[in-house]
ChimeraX commands (.cxc) that place a marker at each C-alpha (Angstrom):
marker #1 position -29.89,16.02,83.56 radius 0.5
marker #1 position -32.04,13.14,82.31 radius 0.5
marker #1 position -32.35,12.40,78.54 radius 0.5
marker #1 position -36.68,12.16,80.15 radius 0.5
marker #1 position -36.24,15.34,81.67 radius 0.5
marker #1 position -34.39,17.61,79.35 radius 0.5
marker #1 position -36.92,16.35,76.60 radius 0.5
marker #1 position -39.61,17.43,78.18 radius 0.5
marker #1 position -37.97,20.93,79.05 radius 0.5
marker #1 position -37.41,21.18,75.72 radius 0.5
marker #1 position -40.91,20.60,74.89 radius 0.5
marker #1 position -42.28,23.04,77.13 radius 0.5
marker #1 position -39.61,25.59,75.41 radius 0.5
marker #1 position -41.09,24.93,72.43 radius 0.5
marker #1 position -45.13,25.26,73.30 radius 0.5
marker #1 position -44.22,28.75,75.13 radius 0.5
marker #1 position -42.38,29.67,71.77 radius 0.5
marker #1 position -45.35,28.79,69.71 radius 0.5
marker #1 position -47.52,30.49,72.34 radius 0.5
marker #1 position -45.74,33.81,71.68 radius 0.5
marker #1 position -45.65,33.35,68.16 radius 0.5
marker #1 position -49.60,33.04,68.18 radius 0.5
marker #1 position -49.61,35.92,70.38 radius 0.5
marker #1 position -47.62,38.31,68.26 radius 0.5
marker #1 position -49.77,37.03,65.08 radius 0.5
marker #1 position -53.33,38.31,67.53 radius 0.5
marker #1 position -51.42,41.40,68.32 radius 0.5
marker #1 position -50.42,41.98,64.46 radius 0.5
marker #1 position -54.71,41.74,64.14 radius 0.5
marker #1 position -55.08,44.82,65.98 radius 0.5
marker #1 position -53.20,47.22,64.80 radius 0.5
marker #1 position -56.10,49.26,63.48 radius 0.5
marker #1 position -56.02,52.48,64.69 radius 0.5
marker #1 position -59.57,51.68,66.63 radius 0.5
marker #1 position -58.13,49.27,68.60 radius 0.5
marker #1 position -55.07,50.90,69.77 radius 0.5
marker #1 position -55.84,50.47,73.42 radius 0.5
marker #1 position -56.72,46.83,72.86 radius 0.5
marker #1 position -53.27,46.76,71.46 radius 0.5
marker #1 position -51.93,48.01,74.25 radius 0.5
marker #1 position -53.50,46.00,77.05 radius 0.5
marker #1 position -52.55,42.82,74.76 radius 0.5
marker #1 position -49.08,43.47,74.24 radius 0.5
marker #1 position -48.36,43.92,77.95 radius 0.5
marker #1 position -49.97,40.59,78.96 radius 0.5
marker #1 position -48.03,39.44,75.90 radius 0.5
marker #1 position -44.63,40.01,77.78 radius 0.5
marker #1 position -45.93,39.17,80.47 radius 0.5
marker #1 position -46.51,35.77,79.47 radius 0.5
marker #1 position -43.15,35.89,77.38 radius 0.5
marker #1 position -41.27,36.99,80.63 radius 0.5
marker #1 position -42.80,34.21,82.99 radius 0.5
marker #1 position -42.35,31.65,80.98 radius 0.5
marker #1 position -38.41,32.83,80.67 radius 0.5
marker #1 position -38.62,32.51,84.33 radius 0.5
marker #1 position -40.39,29.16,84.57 radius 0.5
marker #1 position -38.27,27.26,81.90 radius 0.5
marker #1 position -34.57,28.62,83.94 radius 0.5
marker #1 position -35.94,27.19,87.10 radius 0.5
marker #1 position -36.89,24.56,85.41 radius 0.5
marker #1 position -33.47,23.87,84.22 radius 0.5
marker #1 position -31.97,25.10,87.42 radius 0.5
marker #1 position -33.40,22.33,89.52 radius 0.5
marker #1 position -32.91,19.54,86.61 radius 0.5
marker #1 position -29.11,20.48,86.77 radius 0.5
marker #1 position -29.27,20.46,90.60 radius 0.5
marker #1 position -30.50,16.87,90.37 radius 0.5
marker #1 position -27.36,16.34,88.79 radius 0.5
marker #1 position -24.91,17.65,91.27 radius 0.5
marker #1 position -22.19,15.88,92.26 radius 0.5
marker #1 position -21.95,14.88,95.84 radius 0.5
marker #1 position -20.08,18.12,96.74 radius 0.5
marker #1 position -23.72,19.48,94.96 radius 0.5
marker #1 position -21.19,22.00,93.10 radius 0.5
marker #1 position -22.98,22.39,89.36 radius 0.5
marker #1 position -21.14,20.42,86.92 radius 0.5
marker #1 position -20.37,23.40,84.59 radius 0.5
marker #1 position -20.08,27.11,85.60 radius 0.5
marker #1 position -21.79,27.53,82.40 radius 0.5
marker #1 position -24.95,26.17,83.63 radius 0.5
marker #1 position -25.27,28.50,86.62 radius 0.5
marker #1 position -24.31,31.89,83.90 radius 0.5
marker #1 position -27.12,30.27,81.90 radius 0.5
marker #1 position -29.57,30.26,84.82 radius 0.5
marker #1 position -28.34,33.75,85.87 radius 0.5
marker #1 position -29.55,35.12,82.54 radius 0.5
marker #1 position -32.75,35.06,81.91 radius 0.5
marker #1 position -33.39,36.79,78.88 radius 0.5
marker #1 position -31.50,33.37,77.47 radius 0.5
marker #1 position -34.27,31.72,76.00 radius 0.5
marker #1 position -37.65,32.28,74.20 radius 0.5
marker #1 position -36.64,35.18,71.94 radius 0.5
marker #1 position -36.01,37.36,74.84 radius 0.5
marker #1 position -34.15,39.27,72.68 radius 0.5
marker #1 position -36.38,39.46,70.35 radius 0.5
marker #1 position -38.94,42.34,70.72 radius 0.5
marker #1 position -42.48,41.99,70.50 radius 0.5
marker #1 position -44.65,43.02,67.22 radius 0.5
marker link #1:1,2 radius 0.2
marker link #1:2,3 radius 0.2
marker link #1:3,4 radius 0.2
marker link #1:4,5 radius 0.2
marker link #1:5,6 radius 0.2
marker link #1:6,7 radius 0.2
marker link #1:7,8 radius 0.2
marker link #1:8,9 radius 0.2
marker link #1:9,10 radius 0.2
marker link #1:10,11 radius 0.2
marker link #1:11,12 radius 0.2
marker link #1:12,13 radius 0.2
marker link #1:13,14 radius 0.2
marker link #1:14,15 radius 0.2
marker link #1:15,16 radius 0.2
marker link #1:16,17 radius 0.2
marker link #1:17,18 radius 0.2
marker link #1:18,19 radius 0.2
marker link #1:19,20 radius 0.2
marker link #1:20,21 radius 0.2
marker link #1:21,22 radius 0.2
marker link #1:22,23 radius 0.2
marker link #1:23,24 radius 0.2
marker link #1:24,25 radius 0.2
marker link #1:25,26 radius 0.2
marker link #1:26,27 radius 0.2
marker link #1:27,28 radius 0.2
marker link #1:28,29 radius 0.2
marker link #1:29,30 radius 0.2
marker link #1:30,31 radius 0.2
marker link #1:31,32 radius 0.2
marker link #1:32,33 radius 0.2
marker link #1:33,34 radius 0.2
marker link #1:34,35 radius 0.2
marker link #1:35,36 radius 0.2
marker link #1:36,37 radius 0.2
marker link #1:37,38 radius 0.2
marker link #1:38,39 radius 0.2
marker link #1:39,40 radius 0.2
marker link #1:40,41 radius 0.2
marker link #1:41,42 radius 0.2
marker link #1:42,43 radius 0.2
marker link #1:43,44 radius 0.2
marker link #1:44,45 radius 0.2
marker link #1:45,46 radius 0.2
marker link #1:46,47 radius 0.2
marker link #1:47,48 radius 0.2
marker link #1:48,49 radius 0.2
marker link #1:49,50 radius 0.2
marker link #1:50,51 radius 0.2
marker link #1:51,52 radius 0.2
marker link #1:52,53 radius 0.2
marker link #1:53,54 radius 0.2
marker link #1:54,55 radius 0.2
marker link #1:55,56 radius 0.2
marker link #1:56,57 radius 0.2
marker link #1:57,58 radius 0.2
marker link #1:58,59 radius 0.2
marker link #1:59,60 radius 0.2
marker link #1:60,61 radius 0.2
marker link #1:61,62 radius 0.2
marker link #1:62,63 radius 0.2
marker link #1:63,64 radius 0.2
marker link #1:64,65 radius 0.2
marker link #1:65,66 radius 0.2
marker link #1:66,67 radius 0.2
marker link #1:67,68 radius 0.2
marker link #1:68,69 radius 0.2
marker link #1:69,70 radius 0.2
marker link #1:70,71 radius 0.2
marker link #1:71,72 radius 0.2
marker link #1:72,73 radius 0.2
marker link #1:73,74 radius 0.2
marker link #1:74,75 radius 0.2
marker link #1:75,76 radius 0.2
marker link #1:76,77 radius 0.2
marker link #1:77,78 radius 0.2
marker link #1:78,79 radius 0.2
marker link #1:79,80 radius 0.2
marker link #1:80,81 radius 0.2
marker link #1:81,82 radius 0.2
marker link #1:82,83 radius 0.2
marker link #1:83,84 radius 0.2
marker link #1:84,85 radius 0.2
marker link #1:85,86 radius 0.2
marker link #1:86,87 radius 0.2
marker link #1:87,88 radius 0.2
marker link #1:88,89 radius 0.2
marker link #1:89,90 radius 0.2
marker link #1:90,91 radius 0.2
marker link #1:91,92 radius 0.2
marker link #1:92,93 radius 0.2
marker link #1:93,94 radius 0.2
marker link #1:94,95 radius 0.2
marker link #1:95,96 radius 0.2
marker link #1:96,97 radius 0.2
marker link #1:97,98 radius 0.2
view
C-alpha cells in the first residue's frame, strides 16, 4: 500500500473517529428524561454511522492491499486478510456507545 494512500486512509479513520466522538458528546445532551425517545432515535443512527464507516474504512483497506498483490495476487500477509475479515477492528468498535 502507498505511503499516499494509507495516509489518506488514515485520515479518513480519524474524521469518522472524531465524528463519533461528536456524536456521543450530542447524545450525552439528551439524556433528560424528556427526550428519551430523541435519545433513542439518535443513538441508533449513531451506530449506524459508527458501523458503516467500520465497513467503508476495511474495504477501503481491502482494495489498497489488493493493489499491492503480488503477481500470484495472493495478499502479502495473512494478517491483512484476518484484519479485513474483522470488522469490529477499527473505530472503537469495541467500544460501546454513551
Amino acid at each position: 500500500m502507498s505511503t499516499d494512500i494509507r495516509q489518506s486512509i488514515e485520515a479518513v479513520e480519524q474524521a469518522m473517529e472524531s465524528l463519533n466522538q461528536a456524536f456521543e458528546r450530542h447524545a450525552e445532551a439528551l439524556r433528560a428524561p424528556e427526550q428519551s425517545q430523541e435519545l433513542q432515535k439518535w443513538m441508533t443512527g449513531a451506530q449506524a454511522i459508527r458501523d458503516s464507516g467500520t465497513i467503508y474504512l476495511n474495504w477501503a483497506r481491502h482494495y489498497a492491499r489488493s493493489a499491492g498483490a503480488g503477481a500470484s495476487g495472493q495478499h502479502e500477509d495473512d494478517a491483512d486478510l484476518e484484519a479485513f475479515l474483522d470488522e469490529g477492528s477499527d473505530l472503537s468498535g469495541d467500544r460501546p456507545l454513551l
